[in-house]
C-alpha positions in Angstrom: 0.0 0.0 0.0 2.9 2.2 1.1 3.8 2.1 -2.8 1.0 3.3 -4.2 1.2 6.4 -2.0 4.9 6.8 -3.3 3.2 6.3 -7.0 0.8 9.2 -6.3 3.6 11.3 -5.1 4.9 10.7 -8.2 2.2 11.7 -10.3 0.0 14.1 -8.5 1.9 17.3 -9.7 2.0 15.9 -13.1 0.2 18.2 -15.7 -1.7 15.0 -16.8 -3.1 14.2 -13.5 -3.9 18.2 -13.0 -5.9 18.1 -15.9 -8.0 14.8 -15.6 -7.6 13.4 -12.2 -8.9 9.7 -12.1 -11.1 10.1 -14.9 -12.6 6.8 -16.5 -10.6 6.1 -19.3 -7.4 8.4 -17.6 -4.1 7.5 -17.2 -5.0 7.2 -13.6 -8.2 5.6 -13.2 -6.3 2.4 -12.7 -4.4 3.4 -10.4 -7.5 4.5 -7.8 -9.5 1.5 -9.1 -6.5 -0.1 -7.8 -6.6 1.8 -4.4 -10.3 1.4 -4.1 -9.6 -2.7 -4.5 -7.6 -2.7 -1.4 -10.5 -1.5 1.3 -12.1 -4.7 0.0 -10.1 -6.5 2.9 -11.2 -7.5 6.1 -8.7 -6.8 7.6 -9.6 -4.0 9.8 -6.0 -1.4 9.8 -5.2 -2.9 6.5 -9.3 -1.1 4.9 -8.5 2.3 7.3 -5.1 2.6 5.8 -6.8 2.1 2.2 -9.8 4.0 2.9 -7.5 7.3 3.6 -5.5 6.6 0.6 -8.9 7.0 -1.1 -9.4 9.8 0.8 -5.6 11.3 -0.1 -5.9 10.3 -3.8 -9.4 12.6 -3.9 -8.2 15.4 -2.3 -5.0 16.1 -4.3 -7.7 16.2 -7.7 -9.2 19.0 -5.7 -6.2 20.6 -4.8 -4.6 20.1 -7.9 -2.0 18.0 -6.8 -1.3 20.6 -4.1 -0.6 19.6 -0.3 -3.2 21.2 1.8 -3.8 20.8 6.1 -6.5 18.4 5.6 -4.5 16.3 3.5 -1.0 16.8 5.5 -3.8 15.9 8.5 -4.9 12.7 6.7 -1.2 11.2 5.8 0.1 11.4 9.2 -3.4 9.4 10.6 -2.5 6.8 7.4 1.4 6.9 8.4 0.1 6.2 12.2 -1.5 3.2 11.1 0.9 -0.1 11.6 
């Protein structure tokens, strides 16, 4: 899970991602269908820590890719999660 956070770092600023987010059909929609697949478990820390990668993933297509408090607030909750 910890990789796909270090994916979205990688992309959020990009001008792609900017532009159309995880659109269906986007570059990216894979990538949060992926997300998305992983609070499917039952494993209860495991579908927290996905659900607030949902959560970071959306945000950043409303900032534009841009850290804001509520999203600096929401990866130190995810990063608190063993």
């Amino acid at each position: 899970m910890n990789d796909l956070l270090c994916e979205l770092d990688d992309f959020r600023l990009s001008e792609n991602f900017v532009k159309y987010g995880f659109s269906s059909g986007g570059k990216y929609n894979e990538w949060i269908q992926k997300a998305k697949s992983l609070s499917q478990t039952s494993i209860k820390k495991e579908k927290r820590k996905a659900n607030i990668l949902v959560l970071i993933a959306y945000a950043y297509v409303t900032s534009r890719g841009k850290n804001t408090n509520a999203i600096e607030a929401m990866r130190i909750e995810y990063n608190e999660i063993l």
